[in-house]
C-alpha positions as CSV (number, residue, x, y, z in Angstrom):
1,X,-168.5,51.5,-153.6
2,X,-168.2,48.9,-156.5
3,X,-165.3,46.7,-156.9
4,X,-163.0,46.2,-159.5
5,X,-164.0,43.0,-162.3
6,X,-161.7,39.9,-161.4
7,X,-159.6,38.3,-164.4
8,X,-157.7,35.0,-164.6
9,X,-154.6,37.4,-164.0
10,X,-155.6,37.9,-160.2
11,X,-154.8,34.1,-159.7
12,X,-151.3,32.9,-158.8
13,X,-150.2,31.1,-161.9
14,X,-150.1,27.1,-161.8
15,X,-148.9,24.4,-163.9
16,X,-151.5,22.2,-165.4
17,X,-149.7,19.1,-164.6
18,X,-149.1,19.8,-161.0
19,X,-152.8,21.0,-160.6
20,X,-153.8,17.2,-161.6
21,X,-151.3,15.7,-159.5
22,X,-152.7,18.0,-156.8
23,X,-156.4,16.8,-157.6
24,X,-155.4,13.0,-156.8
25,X,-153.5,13.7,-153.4
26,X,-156.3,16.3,-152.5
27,X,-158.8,12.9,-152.5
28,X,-156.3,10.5,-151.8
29,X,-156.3,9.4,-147.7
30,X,-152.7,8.1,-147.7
31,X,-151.9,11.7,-146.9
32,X,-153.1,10.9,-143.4
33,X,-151.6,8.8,-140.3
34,X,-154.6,6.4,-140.8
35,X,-154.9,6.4,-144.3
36,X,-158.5,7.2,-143.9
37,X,-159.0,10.7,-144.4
38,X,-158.3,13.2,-147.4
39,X,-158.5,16.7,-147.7
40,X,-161.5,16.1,-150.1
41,X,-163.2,14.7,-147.1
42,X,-164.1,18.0,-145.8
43,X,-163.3,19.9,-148.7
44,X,-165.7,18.1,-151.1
45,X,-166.6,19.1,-154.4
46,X,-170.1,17.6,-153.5
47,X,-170.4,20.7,-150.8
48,X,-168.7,23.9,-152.7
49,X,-165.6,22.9,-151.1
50,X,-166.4,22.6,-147.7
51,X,-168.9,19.5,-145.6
52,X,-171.8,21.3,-144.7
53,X,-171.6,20.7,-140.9
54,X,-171.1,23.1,-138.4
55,X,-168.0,21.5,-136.7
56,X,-166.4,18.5,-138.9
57,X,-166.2,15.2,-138.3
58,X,-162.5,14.4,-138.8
59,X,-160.6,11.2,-138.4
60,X,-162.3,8.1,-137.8
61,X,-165.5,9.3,-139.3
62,X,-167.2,7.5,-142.0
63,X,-168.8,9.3,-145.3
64,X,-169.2,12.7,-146.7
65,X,-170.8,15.7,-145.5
66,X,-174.3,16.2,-142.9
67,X,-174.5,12.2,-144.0
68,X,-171.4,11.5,-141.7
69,X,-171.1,9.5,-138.8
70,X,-168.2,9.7,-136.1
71,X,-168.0,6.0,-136.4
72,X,-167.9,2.9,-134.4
73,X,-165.6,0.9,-132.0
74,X,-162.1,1.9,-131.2
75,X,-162.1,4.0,-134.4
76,X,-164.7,6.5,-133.3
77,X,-163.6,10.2,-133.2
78,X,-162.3,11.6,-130.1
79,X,-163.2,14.9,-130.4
80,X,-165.2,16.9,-133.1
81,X,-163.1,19.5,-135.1
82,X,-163.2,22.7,-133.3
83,X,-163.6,24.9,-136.1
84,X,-166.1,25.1,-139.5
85,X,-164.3,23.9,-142.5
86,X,-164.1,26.9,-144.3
87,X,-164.7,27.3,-148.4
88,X,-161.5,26.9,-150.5
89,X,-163.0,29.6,-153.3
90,X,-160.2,32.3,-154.6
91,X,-158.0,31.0,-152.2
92,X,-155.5,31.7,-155.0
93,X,-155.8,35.0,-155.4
94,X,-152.9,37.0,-155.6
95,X,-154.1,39.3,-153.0
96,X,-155.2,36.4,-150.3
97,X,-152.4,37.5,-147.3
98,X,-153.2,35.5,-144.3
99,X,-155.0,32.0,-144.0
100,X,-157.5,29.8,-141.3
101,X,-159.9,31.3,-138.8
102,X,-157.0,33.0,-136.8
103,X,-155.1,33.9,-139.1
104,X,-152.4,31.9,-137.8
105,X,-150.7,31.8,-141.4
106,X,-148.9,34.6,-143.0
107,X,-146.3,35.6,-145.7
108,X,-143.3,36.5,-143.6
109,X,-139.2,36.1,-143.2
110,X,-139.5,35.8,-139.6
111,X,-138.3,32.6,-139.5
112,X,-136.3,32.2,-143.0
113,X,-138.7,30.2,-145.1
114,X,-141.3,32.7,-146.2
115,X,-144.1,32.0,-143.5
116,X,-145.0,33.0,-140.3
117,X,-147.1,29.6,-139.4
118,X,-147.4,27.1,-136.7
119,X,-144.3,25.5,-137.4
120,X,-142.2,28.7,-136.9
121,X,-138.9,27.6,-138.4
122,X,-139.7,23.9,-138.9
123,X,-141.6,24.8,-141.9
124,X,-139.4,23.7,-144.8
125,X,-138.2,26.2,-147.4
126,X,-139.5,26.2,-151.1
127,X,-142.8,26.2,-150.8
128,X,-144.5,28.7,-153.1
129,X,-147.5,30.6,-151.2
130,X,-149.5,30.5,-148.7
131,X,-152.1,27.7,-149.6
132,X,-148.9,25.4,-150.1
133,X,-147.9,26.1,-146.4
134,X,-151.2,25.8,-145.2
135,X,-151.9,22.2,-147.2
136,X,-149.2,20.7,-144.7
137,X,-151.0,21.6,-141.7
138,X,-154.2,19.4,-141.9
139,X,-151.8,15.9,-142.2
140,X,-150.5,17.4,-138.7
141,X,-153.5,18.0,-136.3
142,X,-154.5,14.9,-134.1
143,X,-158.6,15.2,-135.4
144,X,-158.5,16.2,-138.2
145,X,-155.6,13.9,-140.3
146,X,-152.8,12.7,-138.0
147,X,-154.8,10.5,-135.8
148,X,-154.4,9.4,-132.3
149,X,-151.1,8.8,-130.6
150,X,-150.4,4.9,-131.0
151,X,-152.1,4.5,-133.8
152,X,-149.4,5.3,-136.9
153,X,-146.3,6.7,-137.2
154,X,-147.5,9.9,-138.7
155,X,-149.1,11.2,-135.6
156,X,-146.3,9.6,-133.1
157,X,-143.9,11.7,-135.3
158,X,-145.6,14.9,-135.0
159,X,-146.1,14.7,-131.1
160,X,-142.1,14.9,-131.3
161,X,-142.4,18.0,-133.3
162,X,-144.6,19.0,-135.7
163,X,-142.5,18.8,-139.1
164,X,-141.3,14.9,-138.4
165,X,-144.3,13.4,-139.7
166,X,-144.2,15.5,-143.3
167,X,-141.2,13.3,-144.5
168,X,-143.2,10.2,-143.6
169,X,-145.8,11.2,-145.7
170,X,-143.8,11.8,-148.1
171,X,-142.5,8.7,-149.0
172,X,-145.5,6.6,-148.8
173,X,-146.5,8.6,-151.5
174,X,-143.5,8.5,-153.6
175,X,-142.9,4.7,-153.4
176,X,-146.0,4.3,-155.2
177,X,-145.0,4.4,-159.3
178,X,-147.6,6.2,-160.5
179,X,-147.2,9.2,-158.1
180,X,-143.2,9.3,-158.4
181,X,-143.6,9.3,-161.8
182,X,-146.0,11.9,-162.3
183,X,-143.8,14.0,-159.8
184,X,-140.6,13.5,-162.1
185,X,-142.9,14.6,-165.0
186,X,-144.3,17.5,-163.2
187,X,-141.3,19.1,-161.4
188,X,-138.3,20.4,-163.5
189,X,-136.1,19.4,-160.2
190,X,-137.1,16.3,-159.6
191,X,-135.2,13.7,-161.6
192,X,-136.3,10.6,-159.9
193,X,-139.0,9.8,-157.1
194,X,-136.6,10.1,-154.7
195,X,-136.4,13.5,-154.5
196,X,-139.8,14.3,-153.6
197,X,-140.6,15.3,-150.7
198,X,-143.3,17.3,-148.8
199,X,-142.5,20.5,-150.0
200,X,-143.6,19.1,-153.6
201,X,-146.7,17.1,-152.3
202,X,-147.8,20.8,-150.8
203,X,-147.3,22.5,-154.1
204,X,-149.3,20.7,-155.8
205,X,-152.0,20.5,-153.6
206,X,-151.5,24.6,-153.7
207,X,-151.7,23.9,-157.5
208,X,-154.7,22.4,-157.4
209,X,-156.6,24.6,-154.8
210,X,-155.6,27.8,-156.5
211,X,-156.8,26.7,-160.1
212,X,-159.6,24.5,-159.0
213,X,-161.6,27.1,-157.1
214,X,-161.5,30.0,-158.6
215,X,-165.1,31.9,-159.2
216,X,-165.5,35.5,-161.0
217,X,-168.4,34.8,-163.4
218,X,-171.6,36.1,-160.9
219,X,-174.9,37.9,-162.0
220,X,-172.8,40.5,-159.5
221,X,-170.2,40.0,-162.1
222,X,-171.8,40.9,-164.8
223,X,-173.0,43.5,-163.2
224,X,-169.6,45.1,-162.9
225,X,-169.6,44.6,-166.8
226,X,-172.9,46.4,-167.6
227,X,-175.5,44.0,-167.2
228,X,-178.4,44.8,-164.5
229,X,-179.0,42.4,-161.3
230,X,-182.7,41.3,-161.1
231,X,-184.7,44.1,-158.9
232,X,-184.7,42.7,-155.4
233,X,-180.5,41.6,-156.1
234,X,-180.2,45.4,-156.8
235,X,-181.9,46.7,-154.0
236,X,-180.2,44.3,-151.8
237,X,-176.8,45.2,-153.0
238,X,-177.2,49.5,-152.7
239,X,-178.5,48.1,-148.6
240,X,-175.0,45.7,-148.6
241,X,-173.0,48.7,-148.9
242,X,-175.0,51.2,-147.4
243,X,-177.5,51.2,-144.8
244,X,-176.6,47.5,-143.3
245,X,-173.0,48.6,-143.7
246,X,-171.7,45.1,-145.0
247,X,-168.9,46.1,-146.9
248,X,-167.4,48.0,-143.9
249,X,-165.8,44.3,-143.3
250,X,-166.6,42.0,-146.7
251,X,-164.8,44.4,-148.5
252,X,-162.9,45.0,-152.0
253,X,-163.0,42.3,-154.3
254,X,-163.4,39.1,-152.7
255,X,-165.7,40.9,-150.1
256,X,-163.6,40.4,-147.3
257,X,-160.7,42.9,-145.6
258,X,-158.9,40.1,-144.4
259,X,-159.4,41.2,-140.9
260,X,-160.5,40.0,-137.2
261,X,-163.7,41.1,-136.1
262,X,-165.6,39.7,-133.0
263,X,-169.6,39.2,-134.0
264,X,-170.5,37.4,-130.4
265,X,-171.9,34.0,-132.2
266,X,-172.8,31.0,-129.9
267,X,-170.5,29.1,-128.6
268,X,-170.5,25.2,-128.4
269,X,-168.1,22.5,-129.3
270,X,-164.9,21.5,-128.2
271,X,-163.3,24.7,-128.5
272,X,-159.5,25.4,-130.2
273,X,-158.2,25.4,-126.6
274,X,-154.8,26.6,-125.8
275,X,-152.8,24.1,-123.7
276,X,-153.3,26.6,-120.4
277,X,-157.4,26.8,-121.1
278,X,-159.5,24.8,-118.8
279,X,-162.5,25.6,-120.4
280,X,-163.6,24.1,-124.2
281,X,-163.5,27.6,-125.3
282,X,-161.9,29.8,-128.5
283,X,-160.4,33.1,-128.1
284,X,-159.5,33.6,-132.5
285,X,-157.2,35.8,-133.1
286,X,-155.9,36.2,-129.2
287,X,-154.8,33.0,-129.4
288,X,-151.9,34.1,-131.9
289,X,-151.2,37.6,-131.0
290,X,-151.4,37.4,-127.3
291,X,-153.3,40.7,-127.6
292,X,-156.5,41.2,-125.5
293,X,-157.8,43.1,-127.7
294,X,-158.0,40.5,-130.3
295,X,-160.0,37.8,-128.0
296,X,-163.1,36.7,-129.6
297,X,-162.3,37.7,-133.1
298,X,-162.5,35.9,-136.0
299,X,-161.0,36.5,-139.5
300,X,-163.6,37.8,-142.2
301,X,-164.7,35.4,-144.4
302,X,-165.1,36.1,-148.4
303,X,-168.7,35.9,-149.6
304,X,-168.2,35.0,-153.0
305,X,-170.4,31.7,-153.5
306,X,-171.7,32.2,-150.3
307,X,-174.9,30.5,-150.7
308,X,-173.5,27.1,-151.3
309,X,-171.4,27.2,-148.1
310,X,-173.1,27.1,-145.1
311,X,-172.9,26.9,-142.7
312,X,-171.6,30.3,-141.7
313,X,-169.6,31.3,-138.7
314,X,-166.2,30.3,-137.3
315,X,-168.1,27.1,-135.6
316,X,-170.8,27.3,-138.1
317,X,-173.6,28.6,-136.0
318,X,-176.1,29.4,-138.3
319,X,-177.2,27.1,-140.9
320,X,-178.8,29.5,-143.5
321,X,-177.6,33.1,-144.7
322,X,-181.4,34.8,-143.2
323,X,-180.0,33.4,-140.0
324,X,-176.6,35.1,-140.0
325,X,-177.7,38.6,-141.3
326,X,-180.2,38.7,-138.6
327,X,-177.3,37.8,-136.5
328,X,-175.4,40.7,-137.5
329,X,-178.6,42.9,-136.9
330,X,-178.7,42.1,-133.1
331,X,-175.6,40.0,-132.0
332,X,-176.8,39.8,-128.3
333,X,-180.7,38.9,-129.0
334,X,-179.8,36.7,-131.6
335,X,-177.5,34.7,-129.5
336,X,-180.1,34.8,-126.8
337,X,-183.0,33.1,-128.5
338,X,-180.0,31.0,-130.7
339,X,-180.9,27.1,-130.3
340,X,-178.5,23.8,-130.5
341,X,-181.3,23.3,-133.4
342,X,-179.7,25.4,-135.8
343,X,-176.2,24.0,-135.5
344,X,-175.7,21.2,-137.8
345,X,-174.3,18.6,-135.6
346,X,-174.6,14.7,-136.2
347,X,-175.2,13.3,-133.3
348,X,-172.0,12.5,-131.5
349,X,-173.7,10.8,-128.1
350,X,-170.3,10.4,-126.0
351,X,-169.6,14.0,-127.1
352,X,-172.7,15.1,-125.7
353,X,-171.5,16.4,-122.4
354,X,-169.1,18.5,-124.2
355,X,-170.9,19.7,-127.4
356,X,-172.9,22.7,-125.3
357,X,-170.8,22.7,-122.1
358,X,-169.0,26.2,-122.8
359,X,-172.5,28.4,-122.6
360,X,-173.0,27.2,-118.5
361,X,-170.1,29.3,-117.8
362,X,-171.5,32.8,-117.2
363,X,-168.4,34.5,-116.8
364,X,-166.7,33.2,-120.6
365,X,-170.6,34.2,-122.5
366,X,-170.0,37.2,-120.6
367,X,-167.2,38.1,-121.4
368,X,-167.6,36.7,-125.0
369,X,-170.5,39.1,-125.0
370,X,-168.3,42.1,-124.4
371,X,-165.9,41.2,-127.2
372,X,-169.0,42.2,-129.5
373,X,-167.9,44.9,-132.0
374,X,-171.4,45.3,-134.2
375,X,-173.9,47.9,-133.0
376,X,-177.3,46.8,-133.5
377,X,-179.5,48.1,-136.9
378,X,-182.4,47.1,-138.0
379,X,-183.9,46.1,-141.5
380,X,-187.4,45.4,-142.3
381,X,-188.2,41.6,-143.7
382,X,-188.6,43.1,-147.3
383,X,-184.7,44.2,-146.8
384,X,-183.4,41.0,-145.2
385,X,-185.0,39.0,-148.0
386,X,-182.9,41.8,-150.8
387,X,-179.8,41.5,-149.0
388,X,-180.3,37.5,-149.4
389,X,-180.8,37.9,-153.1
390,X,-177.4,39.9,-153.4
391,X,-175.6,37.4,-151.3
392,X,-176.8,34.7,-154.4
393,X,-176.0,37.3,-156.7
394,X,-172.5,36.4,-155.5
395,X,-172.4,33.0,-156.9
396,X,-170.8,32.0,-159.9
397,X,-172.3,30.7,-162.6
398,X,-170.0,28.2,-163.2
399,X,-169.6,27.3,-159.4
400,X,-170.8,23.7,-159.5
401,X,-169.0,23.1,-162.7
402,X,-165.2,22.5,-161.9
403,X,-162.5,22.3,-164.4
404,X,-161.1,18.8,-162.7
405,X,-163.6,17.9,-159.6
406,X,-163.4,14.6,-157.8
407,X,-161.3,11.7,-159.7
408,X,-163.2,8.6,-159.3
409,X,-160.0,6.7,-158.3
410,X,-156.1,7.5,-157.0
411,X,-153.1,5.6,-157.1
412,X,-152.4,5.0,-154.0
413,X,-155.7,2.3,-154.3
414,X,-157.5,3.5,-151.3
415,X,-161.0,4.2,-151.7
416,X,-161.7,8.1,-152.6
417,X,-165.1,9.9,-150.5
């Protein structure tokens, strides 16, 4: 069943000046303990939004995308992050209701400021949706922004609770003139700098993210307006949501149903380990509901602009889109005859030991294996390669061509990746 056509009404609305506000703190690294680290880092314009690795290289790395390196000395990373950095596109769609791999963050008045998140009731109030709650989160976690403990007072705030490094961030960023300013220009509320806080610095990052990624001009598109997919796009989209039963899951119109769903891929990597787990494993969705019937399941990812961000999988197993759907054809051959080779891993050589550790333990890949949810079907080559040319029907033409992108410079001086 077609979808509906999206239209620049389906978006959250956002104000221009806190989008480019948004743009500069997105790149600029004093939003981490170390000051050596932006969101743009692994959310790079350069890679559709995300860094094309399988697990990220977070703090303490050094360049952009497969090209970086976990560093040297006593800056090296500790850990790789335990998770694929997932695509930012349509994030602001009005209809997006839960956020991350786990969907960990949700629109809720449990705790009295909106959100259902990580920070329970330590989440301040007046942030405006979801992708402004889920901006703060990043500048929190040890790997990926915060840093080690010692090494700032970001991350030595946050091992005391998780919201007492946001004002610290903050104000690093307000002191600078260019920023306060631009926050007194932007914000109706804010008469001087001083006023700023992190509720602001996430709304405009949400501001940024929810204008700066949005994508609803693809050959599939067009096709909801009248015009014809080429031949082998066509056939591949009547198999998508038909015979290889695709849209069961990527549903409506940001092919996704917003819903867990355990596909068995291979395991490796640290693991999002809970503080109990002995093993460097990741149970997804369990982890947050407590529910067994949740272990092993994984939120559903939207396919628009798929092709540009592998690659694909909660850890990024596979690196090409052949790869996954043949996955999905045979979840328990696939992940026997899977290989480290198709992750896309820098070489990490004190992280070795760890990287594959998790698959020696027959009794987690076992039950891992039972968590699987997708009966096997088969499609010929000629039908793989048709469901491929859908999956690049789904990418906009204007994908690569951003309305702000990467600013060459940001005030806080420090250099932008």
């Amino acid at each position: 069943m077609a979808q509906a056509q999206i239209t620049a009404e389906d978006y959250i609305p956002t104000d221009p000046a806190q989008a480019q506000l948004g743009q500069l703190l997105f790149y600029d690294k004093i939003l981490s303990g170390n000051q050596n680290i932006s969101c743009g880092t692994c959310h790079h314009h350069d890679h559709a939004g995300g860094d094309g690795l399988s697990l990220g290289i977070g703090e303490g790395g050094v360049g952009v995308g497969p090209d970086r390196t976990p560093g040297t000395g006593a800056d090296r990373i500790r850990k790789r992050i335990p998770r694929n950095a997932p695509a930012l596109w349509n994030l602001g769609h009005r209809d997006i209701r839960v956020l991350f791999h786990d969907g960990r963050l949700t629109g809720s008045d449990l705790y009295g400021n909106g959100f259902d998140s990580p920070a329970e009731e330590w989440l301040p109030k007046g942030l405006d949706n979801l992708l402004a709650a889920q901006s703060l989160f990043p500048m929190t976690a040890q790997f990926e922004m915060a840093g080690n403990p010692g090494e700032n007072e970001v991350t030595g705030a946050v091992h005391d609770r998780i919201d007492k490094g946001w004002p610290i961030i903050a104000k690093r960023v307000r002191i600078i003139p260019e920023y306060g300013q631009m926050f007194v220009d932007a914000f109706e509320h804010i008469d001087t700098p001083e006023d700023v806080t992190i509720v602001e610095i996430g709304n405009t990052l949400s501001a940024f993210i929810a204008s700066e990624w949005q994508s609803y001009d693809s050959p599939y598109d067009a096709w909801l307006a009248g015009t014809p997919l080429p031949e082998d796009a066509e056939r591949g989209r009547q198999l998508f949501f038909a015979t290889a039963r695709c849209a069961g899951c990527h549903a409506g119109d940001l092919f996704t149903d917003q819903s867990f769903h355990a596909l068995g891929l291979p395991a490796f990597g640290p693991g999002r380990t809970r503080r109990w787990d002995q093993v460097s494993r990741d149970v997804g969705r369990m982890a947050e509901t407590d529910q067994l019937e949740d272990a092993y399941k994984f939120r559903t990812p939207s396919l628009r602009n798929v092709a540009l961000t592998g690659p694909y999988g909660h850890n990024g197993a596979f690196s090409t889109l052949e790869e996954m759907i043949r996955h999905h054809m045979n979840p328990v051959r696939s992940y026997a005859d899977w290989t480290p080779a198709q992750a896309e891993l820098p070489e990490v050589p004190w992280l070795a030991k760890v990287d594959f550790a998790i698959a020696q333990d027959s009794r987690e890949m076992a039950r891992q294996a039972a968590a699987v949810e997708i009966e096997p079907f088969r499609l010929s080559d000629t039908e793989v390669a048709d469901l491929i040319a859908f999956l690049n029907a789904l990418t906009g033409a204007t994908a690569e061509d951003r309305p702000l992108g990467r600013p060459d410079t940001v005030p806080s001086g420090l250099p932008v990746d």
